[in-house]
C-alpha positions as CSV (number, residue, x, y, z in Angstrom):
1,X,1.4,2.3,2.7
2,X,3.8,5.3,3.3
3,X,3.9,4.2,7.1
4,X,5.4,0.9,6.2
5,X,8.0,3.3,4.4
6,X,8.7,5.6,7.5
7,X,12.5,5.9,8.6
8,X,11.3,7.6,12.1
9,X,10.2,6.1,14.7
10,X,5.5,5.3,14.7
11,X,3.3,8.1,17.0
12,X,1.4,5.8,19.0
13,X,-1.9,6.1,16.3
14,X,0.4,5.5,13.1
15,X,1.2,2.3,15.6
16,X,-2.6,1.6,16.0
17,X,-3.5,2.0,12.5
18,X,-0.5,-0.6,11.3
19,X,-1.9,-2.4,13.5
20,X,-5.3,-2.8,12.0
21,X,-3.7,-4.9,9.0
22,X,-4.3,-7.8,11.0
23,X,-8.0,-7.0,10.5
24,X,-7.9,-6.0,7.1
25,X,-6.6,-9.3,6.0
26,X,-9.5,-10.8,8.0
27,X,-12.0,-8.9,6.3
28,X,-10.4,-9.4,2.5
29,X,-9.7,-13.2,3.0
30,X,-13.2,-13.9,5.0
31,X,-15.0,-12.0,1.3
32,X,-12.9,-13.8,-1.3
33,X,-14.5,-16.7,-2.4
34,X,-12.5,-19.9,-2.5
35,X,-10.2,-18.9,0.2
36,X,-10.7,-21.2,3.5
37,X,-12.3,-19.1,6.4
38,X,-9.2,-20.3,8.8
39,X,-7.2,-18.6,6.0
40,X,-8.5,-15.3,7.0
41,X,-8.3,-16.4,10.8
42,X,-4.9,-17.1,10.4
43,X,-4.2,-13.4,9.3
44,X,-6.6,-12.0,11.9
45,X,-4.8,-13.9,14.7
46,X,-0.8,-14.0,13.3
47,X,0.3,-11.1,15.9
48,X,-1.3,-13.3,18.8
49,X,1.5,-14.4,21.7
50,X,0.6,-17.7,23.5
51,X,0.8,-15.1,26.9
52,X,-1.5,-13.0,25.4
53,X,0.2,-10.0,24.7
54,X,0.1,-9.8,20.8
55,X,-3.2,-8.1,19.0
56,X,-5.5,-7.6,18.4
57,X,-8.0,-9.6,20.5
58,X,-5.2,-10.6,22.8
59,X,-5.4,-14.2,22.8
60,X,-3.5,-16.7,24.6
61,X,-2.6,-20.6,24.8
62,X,-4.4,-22.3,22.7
63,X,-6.7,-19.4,22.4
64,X,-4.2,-18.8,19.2
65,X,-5.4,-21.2,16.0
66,X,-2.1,-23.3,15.8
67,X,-1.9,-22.3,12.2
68,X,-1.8,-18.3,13.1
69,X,0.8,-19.3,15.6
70,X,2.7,-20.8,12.9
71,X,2.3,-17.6,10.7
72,X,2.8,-15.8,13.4
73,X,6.4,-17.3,14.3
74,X,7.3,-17.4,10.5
75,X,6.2,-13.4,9.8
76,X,8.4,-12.4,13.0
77,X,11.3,-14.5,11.3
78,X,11.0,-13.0,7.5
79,X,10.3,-9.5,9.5
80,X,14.0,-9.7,11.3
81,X,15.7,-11.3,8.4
82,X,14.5,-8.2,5.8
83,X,15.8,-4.7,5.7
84,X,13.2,-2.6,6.6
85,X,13.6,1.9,6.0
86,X,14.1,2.3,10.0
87,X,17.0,-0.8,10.5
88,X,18.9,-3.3,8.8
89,X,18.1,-7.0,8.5
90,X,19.4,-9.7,11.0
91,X,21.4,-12.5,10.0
92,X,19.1,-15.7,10.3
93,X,21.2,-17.4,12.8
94,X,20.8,-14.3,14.9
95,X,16.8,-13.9,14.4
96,X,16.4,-17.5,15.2
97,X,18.1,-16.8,18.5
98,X,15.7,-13.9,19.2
99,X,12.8,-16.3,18.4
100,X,14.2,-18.8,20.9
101,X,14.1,-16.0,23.9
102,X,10.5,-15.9,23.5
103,X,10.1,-19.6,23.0
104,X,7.4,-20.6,25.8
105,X,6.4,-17.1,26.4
106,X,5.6,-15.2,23.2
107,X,5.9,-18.0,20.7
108,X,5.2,-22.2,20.9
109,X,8.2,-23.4,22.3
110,X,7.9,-27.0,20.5
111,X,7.4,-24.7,17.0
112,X,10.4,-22.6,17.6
113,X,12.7,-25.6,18.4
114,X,11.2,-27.1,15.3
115,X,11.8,-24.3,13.2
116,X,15.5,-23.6,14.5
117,X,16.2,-27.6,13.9
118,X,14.4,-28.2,10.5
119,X,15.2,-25.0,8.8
120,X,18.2,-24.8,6.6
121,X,18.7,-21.3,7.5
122,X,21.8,-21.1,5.6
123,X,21.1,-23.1,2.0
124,X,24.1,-24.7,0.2
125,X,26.1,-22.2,-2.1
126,X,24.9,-19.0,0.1
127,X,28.3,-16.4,0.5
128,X,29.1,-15.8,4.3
129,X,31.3,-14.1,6.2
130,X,32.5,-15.2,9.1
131,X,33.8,-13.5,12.5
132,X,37.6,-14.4,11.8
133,X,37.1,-12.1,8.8
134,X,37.3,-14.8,6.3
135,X,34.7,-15.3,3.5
136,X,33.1,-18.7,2.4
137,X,29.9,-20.5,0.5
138,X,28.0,-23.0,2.8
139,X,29.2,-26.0,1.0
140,X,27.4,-28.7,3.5
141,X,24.2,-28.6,5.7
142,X,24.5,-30.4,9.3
143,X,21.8,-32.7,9.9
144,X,22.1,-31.9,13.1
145,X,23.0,-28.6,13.9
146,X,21.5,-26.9,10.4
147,X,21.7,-23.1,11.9
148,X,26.3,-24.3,12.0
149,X,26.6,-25.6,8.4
150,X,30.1,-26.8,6.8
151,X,31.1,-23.7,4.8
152,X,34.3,-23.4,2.0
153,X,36.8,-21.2,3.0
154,X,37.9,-18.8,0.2
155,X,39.9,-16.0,1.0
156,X,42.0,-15.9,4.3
157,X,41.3,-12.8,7.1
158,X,42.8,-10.3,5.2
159,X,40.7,-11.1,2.5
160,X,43.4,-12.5,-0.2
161,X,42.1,-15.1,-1.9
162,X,42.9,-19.0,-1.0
163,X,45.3,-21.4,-2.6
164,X,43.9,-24.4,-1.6
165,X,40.4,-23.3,-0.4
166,X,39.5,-25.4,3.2
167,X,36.4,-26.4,4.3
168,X,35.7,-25.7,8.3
169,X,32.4,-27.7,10.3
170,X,31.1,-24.7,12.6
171,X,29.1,-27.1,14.7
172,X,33.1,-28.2,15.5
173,X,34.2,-24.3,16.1
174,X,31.6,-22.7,18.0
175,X,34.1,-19.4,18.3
176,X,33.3,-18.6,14.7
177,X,30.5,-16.8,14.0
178,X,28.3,-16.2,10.6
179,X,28.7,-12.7,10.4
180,X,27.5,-11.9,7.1
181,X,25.7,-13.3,4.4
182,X,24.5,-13.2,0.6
183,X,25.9,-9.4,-1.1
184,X,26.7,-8.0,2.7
185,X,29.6,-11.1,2.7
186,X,31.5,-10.5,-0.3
187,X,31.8,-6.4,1.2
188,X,35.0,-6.8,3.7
């Protein structure tokens, strides 16, 4: 436990060792009864890539149960979007991005695109603040563009608050940026 709570960078045998999680879920699903033996596949094989690069059998293509590749895409996504003690979290918008470089290679490029289109990665009455400096609550999801919601401006760039607060469709002003969200937002 106290090496998913290191702030320094993992020797290569701490690395190995977290590693071994992958089979230590294996082994703790496969002997708890009532839990479905793919159950405890899915946790051996989450850290598979579809290239075969991932741990730690190293399989590829459909090598990969297409349930582990879905826990496998979704642990990368809550693994980004979460501080962790050796970095800060990424925005969603931005770890769905990094998802999408690896689309085809490390992840299943029809799961990713699913994900990044049916996802609401910004949920109605979340606090953002956007690149312009400006701070907001999503107020509207896009059907179709969900990671470039609608979003109710509040205070202007200077951070005084608005009047007559506007509402602004990002999928319409793809120059503005989610910059922050949740606590981080309402910090100028």
């Amino acid at each position: 436990m106290e090496l998913l709570l290191k702030e320094s960078a993992l020797t290569t045998v701490e690395f190995q060792e977290i590693k071994r999680h992958t089979e230590y879920g294996f082994k703790l699903l496969k002997d708890t009864p009532g839990i479905p033996l793919l159950s405890a596949h899915c946790a051996l094989q989450h850290h598979e890539k579809i290239n075969g690069t991932g741990y730690p059998l190293g399989l590829s293509g459909t090598g990969v149960h297409p349930f582990a590749q879905w826990v496998g895409l979704l642990d990368a996504y809550d693994a980004m979007t979460n501080p962790r003690p050796y970095r800060a979290p990424l925005p969603p918008g931005q770890a769905i991005e990094v998802l999408f470089t690896g689309a085809g290679t490390l992840y299943d490029k029809s799961k990713v695109e699913f994900f990044r289109n049916k996802v609401a990665i910004y949920p109605v009455g979340l606090s953002v603040r956007l690149s312009t400096g400006r701070l907001g609550i999503v107020s509207k999801i896009n059907p179709m563009f969900k990671q470039r919601p609608v979003v109710r401006i509040l205070t202007n760039e200077h951070g005084e608050d608005l009047r007559h607060p506007e509402e602004i469709d990002l999928s319409k002003h793809l120059h503005i940026m989610i910059f922050r969200i949740g606590e981080d937002a309402l910090v100028h």
